[in-house]
C-alpha positions as CSV (number, residue, x, y, z in Angstrom):
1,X,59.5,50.3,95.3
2,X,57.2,53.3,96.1
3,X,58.8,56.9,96.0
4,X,58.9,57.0,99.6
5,X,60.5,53.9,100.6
6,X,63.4,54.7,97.6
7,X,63.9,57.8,99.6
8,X,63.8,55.7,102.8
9,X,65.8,53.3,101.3
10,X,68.6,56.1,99.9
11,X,69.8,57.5,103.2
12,X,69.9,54.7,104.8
13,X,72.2,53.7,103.1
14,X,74.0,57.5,103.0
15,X,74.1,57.3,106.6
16,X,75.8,53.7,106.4
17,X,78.2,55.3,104.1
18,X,78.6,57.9,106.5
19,X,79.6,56.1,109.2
20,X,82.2,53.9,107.1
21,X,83.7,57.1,106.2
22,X,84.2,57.9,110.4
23,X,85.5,54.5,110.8
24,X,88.5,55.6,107.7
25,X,88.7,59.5,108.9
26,X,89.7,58.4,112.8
27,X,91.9,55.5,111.8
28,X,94.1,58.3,109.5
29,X,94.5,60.2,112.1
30,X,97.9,60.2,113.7
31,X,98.2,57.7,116.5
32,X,95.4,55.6,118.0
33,X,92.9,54.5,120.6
34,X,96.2,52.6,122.2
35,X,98.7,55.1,122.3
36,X,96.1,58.0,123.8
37,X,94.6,55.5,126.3
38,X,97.9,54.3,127.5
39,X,99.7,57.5,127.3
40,X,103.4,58.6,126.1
41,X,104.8,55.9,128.6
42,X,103.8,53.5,127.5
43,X,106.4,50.6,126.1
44,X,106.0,49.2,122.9
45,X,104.7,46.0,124.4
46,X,102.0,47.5,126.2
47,X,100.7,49.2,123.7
48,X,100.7,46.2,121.2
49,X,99.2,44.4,123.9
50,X,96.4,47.0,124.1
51,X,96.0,47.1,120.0
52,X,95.3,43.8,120.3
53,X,92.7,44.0,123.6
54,X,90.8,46.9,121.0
55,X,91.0,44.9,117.7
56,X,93.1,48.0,116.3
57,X,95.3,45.3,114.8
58,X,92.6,43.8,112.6
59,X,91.4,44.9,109.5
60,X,89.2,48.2,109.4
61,X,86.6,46.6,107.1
62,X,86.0,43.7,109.9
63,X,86.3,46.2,112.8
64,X,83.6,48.1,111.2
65,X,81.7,45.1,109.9
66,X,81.5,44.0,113.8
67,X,80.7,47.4,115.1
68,X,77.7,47.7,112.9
69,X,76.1,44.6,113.4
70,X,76.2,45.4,117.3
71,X,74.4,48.6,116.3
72,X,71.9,46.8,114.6
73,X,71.1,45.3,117.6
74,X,71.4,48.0,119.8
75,X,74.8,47.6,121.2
76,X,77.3,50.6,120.3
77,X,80.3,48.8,122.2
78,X,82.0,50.0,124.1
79,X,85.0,52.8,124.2
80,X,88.5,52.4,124.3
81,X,88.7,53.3,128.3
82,X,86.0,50.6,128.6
83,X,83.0,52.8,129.1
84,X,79.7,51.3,127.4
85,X,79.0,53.9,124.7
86,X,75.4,53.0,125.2
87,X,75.6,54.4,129.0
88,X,77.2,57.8,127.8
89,X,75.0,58.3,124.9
90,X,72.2,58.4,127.7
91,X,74.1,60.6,129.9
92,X,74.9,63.3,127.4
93,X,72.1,62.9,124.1
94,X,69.2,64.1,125.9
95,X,71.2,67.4,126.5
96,X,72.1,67.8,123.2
97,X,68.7,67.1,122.1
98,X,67.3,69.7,124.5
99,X,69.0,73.0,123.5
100,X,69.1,72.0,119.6
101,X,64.9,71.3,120.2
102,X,64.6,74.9,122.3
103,X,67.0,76.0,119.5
104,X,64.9,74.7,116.7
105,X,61.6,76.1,118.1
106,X,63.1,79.6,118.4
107,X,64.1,79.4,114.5
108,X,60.9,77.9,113.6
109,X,59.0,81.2,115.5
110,X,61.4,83.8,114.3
111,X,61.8,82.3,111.0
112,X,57.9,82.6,110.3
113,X,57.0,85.9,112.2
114,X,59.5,87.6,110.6
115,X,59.5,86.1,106.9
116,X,55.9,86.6,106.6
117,X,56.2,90.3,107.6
118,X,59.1,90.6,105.3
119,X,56.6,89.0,102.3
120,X,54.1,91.2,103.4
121,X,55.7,94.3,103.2
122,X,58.3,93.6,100.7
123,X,59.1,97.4,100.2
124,X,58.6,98.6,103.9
125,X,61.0,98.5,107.2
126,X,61.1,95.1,106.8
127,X,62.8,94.7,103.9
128,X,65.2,97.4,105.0
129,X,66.4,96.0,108.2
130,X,65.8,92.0,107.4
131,X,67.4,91.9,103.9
132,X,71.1,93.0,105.4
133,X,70.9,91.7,108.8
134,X,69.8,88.3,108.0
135,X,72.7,88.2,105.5
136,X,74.7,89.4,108.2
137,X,73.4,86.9,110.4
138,X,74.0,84.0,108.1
139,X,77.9,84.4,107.7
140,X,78.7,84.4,110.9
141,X,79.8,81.1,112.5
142,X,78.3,80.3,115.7
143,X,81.1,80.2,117.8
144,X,81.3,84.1,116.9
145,X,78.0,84.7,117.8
146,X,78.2,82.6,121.1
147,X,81.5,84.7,121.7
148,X,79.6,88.4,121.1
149,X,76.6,87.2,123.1
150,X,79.0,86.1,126.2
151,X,81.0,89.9,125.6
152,X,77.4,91.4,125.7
153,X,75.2,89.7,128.1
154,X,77.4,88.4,130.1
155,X,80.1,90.8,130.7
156,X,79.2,94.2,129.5
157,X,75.8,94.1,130.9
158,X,75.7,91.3,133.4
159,X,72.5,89.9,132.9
160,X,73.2,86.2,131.7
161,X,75.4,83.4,132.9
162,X,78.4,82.4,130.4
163,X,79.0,79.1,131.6
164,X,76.1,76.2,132.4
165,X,76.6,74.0,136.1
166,X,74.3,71.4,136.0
167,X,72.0,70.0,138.8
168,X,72.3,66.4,139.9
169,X,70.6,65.0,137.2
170,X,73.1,66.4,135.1
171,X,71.4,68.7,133.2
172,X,71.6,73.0,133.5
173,X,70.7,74.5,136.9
174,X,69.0,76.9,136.0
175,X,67.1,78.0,133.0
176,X,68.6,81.2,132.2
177,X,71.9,79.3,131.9
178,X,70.0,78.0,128.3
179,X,69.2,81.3,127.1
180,X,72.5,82.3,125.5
181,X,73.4,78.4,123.7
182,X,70.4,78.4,122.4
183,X,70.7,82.1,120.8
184,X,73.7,81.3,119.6
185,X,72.2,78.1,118.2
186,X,69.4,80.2,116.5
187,X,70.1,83.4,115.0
188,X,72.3,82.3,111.8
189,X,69.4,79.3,111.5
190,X,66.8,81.9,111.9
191,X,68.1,84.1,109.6
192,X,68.5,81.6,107.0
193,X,65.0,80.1,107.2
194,X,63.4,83.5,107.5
195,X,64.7,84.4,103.7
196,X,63.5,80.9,102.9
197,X,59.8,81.7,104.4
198,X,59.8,84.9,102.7
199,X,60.6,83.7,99.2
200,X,58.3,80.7,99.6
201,X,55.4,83.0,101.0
202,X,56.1,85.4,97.9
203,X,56.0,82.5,95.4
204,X,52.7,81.4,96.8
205,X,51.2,84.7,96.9
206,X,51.6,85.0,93.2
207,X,49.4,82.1,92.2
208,X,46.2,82.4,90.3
209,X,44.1,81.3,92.9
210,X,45.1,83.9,95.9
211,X,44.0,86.5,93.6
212,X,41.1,85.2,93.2
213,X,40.5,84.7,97.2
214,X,42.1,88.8,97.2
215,X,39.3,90.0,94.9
216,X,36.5,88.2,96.5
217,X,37.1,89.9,99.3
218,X,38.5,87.4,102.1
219,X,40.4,89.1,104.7
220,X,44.4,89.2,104.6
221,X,44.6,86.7,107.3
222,X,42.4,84.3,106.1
223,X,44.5,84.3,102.8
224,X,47.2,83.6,104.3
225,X,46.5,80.9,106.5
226,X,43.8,79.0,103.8
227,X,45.5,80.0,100.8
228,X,49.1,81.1,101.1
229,X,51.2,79.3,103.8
230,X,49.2,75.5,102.6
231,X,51.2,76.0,99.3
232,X,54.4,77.4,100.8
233,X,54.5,74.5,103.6
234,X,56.6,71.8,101.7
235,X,59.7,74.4,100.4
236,X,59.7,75.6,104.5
237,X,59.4,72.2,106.2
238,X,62.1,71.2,104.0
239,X,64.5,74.3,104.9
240,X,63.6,73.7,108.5
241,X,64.4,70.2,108.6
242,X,68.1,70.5,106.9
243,X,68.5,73.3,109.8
244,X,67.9,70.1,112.2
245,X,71.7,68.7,111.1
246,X,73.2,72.2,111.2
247,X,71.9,72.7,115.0
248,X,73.3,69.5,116.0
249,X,76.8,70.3,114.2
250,X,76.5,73.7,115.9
251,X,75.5,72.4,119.4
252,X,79.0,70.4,119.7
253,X,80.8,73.6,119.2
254,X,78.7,75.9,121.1
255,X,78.3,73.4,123.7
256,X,81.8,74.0,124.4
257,X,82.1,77.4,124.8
258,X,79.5,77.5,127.2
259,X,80.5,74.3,129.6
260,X,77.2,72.4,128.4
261,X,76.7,68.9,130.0
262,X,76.1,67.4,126.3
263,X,77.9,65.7,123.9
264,X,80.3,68.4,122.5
265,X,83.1,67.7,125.2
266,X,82.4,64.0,124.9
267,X,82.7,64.0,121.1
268,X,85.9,66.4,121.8
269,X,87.7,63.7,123.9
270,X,86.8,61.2,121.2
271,X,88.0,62.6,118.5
272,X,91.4,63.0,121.2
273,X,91.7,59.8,122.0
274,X,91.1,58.2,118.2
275,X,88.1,56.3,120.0
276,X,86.0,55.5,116.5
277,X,83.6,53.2,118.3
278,X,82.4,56.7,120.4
279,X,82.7,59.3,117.7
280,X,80.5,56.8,115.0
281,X,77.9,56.2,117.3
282,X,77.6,60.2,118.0
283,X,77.4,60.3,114.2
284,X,74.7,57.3,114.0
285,X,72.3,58.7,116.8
286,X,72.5,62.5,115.5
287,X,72.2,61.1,111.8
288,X,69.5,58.7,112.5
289,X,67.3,62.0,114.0
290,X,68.3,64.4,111.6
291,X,66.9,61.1,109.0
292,X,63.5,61.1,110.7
293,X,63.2,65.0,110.4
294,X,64.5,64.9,106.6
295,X,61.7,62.3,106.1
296,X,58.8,64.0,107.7
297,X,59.4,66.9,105.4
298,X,59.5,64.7,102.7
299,X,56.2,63.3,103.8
300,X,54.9,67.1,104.3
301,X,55.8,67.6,100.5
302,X,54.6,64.5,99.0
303,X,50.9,64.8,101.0
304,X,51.0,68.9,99.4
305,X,52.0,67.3,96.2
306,X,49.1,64.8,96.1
307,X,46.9,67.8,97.1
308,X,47.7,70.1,94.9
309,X,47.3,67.1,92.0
């Protein structure tokens, strides 16, 4: 087995594990699908009766054997109200996938611009106000930035919506109504990855063969670009990609704070009503993406590797 498909092969199988661990997690939790559907009325007969209709009374490795096979083929099931997962995984995903994409973009442009000036003049302004602000940055959660960007722009200054209504399609109205999630999406990821760019652009800027490209006299741009950023690529596609899975966890809570139409109020009322068909296949589809991202940047590394050799 090559290098690649072991790393292919490895998580895979993490995200299997993964999504056996859901299946234990929601069936600890007090109560189940049952009782929340059914409600605090309910008799004991009914809500047997409906244990039995969901398959709760079976055991959780054959529950989860039979909800992963259905996956396999493309079938998530369907929730404990009877909804077909499927149907609201199309509703809400492309959401999601929308302000953690416009999220990801903005880190990816802040994250370069301002690590590369930060490498570039390590002793400067830059230094100065990026060193403690990005730390600052970085430790707060993002519900507490979400919650200081709604107190400023919304309702000290007035200039931005705090809450999202969506058009008919179901998606924001307007596209100022993105501008504060997707802030509060990317300014702790930004200032994360910007310390990452800087120490990777450093690094490469110290090798033996961009002082040589210095002394013969190539201009500072085309060192960068030819000479500096080629090496430092793998370490910051890597740091970018594992800010993929912290967008998406960040989404569901910032989603909520801002009445998003995507999956954060969905995985909410999941997680409620102990549906674990619903809650694993929001953990499979954001899993299997964050997968593909992880394995582009390993391909990203493993082509620099082979170039480098």
């Amino acid at each position: 087995m090559t290098g690649f498909a072991a790393v292919l092969a490895r998580r895979i199988g993490l995200l299997i594990a993964l999504l056996a661990v859901v299946f234990v997690i929601v069936d600890l939790l007090p109560g189940n699908a049952a009782r929340a559907v059914l409600g605090r009325d309910a008799s004991a007969e009914q809500i047997a009766a409906k244990e039995r209709e969901l398959g709760l009374d079976r055991p959780l490795p054959d529950r989860f054997g039979e909800w992963f096979g259905g996956v396999l083929t493309g079938d998530f099931g369907t929730t404990a109200r009877g909804q077909s997962v499927n149907e609201l995984l199309a509703a809400k995903f492309p959401q999601t996938l929308l302000l953690a994409s416009i999220a990801m973009l903005v880190t990816v442009v802040l994250a370069l611009l301002l690590g590369v000036w930060w490498a570039a003049r390590p002793t400067g302004f830059a230094a100065r106000a990026l060193q403690p602000g990005s730390a600052f940055v970085i430790a707060v959660p993002e519900f507490v930035v979400a919650t200081l960007l709604v107190l400023v722009f919304s309702l000290w200054l007035d200039w931005l919506p705090a809450v999202t209504f969506t058009d008919r399609a179901g998606y924001p109205a307007a596209p100022d109504m993105l501008i504060l999630p997707v802030l509060a999406l990317a300014i702790p990821q930004a200032g994360w990855n910007l310390r990452v760019v800087r120490g990777a652009v450093a690094d490469a800027a110290s090798a033996p063969h961009v002082e040589s490209a210095v002394l013969n006299g190539l201009p500072e741009r085309a060192v960068l670009v030819r000479h500096i950023l080629p090496f430092a690529l793998p370490t910051i596609a890597m740091s970018f990609a594992t800010s993929v899975g912290a967008l998406f966890g960040g989404a569901l809570v910032v989603e909520t704070i801002f009445n998003y139409p995507g999956m954060g109020a969905m995985v909410a009322g999941s997680v409620s009503d102990r549906d674990t068909a619903l809650v694993a296949a929001v953990v499979a589809v954001t899993g299997a993406t964050i997968m593909v991202i992880l394995l582009a940047a390993d391909a990203i590394r493993v082509r620099s590797n082979r170039g480098r050799a």
